[in-house]
N, C-alpha and C positions, 0 to 999 in steps of 0.2 A: 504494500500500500504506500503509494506517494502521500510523502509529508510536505507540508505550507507554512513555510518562514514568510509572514509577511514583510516585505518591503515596499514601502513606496517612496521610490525618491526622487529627484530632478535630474534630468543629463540632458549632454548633447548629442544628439543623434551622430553616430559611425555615416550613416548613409547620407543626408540630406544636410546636415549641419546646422538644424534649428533645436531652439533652447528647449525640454520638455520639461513642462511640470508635475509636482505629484500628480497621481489622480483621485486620491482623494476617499475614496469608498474602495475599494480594492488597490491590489497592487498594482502600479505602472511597468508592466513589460516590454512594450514597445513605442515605437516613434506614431503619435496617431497622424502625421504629416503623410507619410511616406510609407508605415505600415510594418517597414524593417524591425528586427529586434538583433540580441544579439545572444551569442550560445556559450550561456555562462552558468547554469544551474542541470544540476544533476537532478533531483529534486526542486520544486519551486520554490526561491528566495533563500538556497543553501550557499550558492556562487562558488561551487566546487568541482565546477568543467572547469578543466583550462585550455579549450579550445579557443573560447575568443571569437568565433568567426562570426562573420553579420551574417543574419537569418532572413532568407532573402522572401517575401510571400509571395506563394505561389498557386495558391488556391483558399477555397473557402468551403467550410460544411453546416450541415444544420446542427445543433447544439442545445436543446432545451427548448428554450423560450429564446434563442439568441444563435449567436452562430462563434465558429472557433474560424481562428487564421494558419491555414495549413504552411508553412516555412520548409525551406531545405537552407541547412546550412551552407553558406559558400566553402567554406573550409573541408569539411569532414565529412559532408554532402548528406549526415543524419536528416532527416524529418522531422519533427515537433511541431504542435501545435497550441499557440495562446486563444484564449476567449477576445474577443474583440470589445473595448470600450465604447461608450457612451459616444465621445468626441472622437473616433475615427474619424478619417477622410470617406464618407458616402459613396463618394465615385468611384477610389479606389477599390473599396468594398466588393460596389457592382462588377465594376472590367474583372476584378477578382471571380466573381461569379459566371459569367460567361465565358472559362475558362474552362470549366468542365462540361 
């Protein structure tokens, strides 16, 4: 069973280079600009990969009441998927979804 260190903190996005803020109600996992994250948790919010590599999104699925953002690592080309925030980019979201 996966464990949840919450974090939520501010960074600069690897991919696009805009400032992000917490989010507030959950953890902040990725850039909501641009949709990238980056591949640093073994577990979420343990920051015990030391891969590093930016998680590039490359699709979308249904998820609840919500949807997850399928990623491939650039680096180590693993798979993972985040739940998508509130303040994602919408557009990205869709061309995301007309993917599959």
């Amino acid at each position: 069973m996966k464990t949840f260190n919450m974090i939520d903190e501010a960074f600069k996005c690897e991919n696009c280079n805009k400032d992000v803020g917490k989010l507030k109600y959950t953890a902040r996992d990725h850039c909501p600009y641009c949709l990238y994250s980056k591949h640093v948790d073994i577990n979420p919010g343990d920051r015990k990969n030391d891969c590093n590599g930016l998680l590039q999104p490359i699709g979308i699925e249904k998820f609840k009441d919500t949807y997850k953002i399928i990623y491939q690592c650039e680096k180590c080309k693993k798979l993972h998927k985040n739940i998508m925030s509130k303040d994602d980019n919408m557009n990205l979201i869709i061309e995301l979804s007309k993917i599959q």
